[in-house]
C-alpha positions as CSV (number, residue, x, y, z in Angstrom):
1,X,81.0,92.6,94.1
2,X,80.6,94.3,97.5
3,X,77.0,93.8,97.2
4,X,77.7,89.9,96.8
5,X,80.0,89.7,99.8
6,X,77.6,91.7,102.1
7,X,74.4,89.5,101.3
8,X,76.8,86.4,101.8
9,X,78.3,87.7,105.1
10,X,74.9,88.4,106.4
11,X,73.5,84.5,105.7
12,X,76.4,82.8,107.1
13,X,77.5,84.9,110.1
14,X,74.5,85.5,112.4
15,X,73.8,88.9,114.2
16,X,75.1,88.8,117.8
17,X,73.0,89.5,120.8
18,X,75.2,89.2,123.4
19,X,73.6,91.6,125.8
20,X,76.0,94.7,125.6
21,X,77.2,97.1,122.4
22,X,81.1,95.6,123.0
23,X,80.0,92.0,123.3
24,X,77.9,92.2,120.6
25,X,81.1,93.5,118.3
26,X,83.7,91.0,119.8
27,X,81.1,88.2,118.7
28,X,80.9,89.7,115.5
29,X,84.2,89.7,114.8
30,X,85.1,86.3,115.9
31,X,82.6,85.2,113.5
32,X,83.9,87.4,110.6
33,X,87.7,86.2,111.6
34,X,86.7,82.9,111.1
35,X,84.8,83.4,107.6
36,X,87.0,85.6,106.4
37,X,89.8,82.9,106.9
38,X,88.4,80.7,104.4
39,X,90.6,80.7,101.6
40,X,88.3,81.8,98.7
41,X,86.5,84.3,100.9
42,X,89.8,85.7,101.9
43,X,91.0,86.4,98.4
44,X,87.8,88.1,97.5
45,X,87.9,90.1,100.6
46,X,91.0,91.5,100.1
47,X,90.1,92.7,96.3
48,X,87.6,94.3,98.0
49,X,89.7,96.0,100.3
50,X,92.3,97.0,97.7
51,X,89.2,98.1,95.7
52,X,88.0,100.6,98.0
C-alpha cells in the first residue's frame, strides 16, 4: 500500500525547484496539503499512518 501511495504522490504532486532547500519544502508541502485533503486520499493516508 505504501508503495501505491508513494508512486501516486510522485505523479500528481511535482518536485519543487524553488531555488533554496526551505522553499523547496514549503512548496512541497503545500502541494501535499492539498492532495492529501482529498477525501479518499486522506482516508488511505491515515491507514498508512496508523499502519506504520
Amino acid at each position: 500500500m505504501m508503495e501505491a501511495y508513494t508512486a501516486l504522490v510522485a505523479r500528481i504532486v511535482p518536485e519543487p525547484d524553488a531555488g533554496s532547500p526551505a522553499a523547496d519544502l514549503t512548496e512541497l508541502a503545500r502541494h501535499l496539503y492539498v492532495e492529501i485533503r482529498q477525501l479518499p486520499r486522506e482516508r488511505a493516508l491515515r491507514g498508512l499512518m496508523a499502519e506504520a
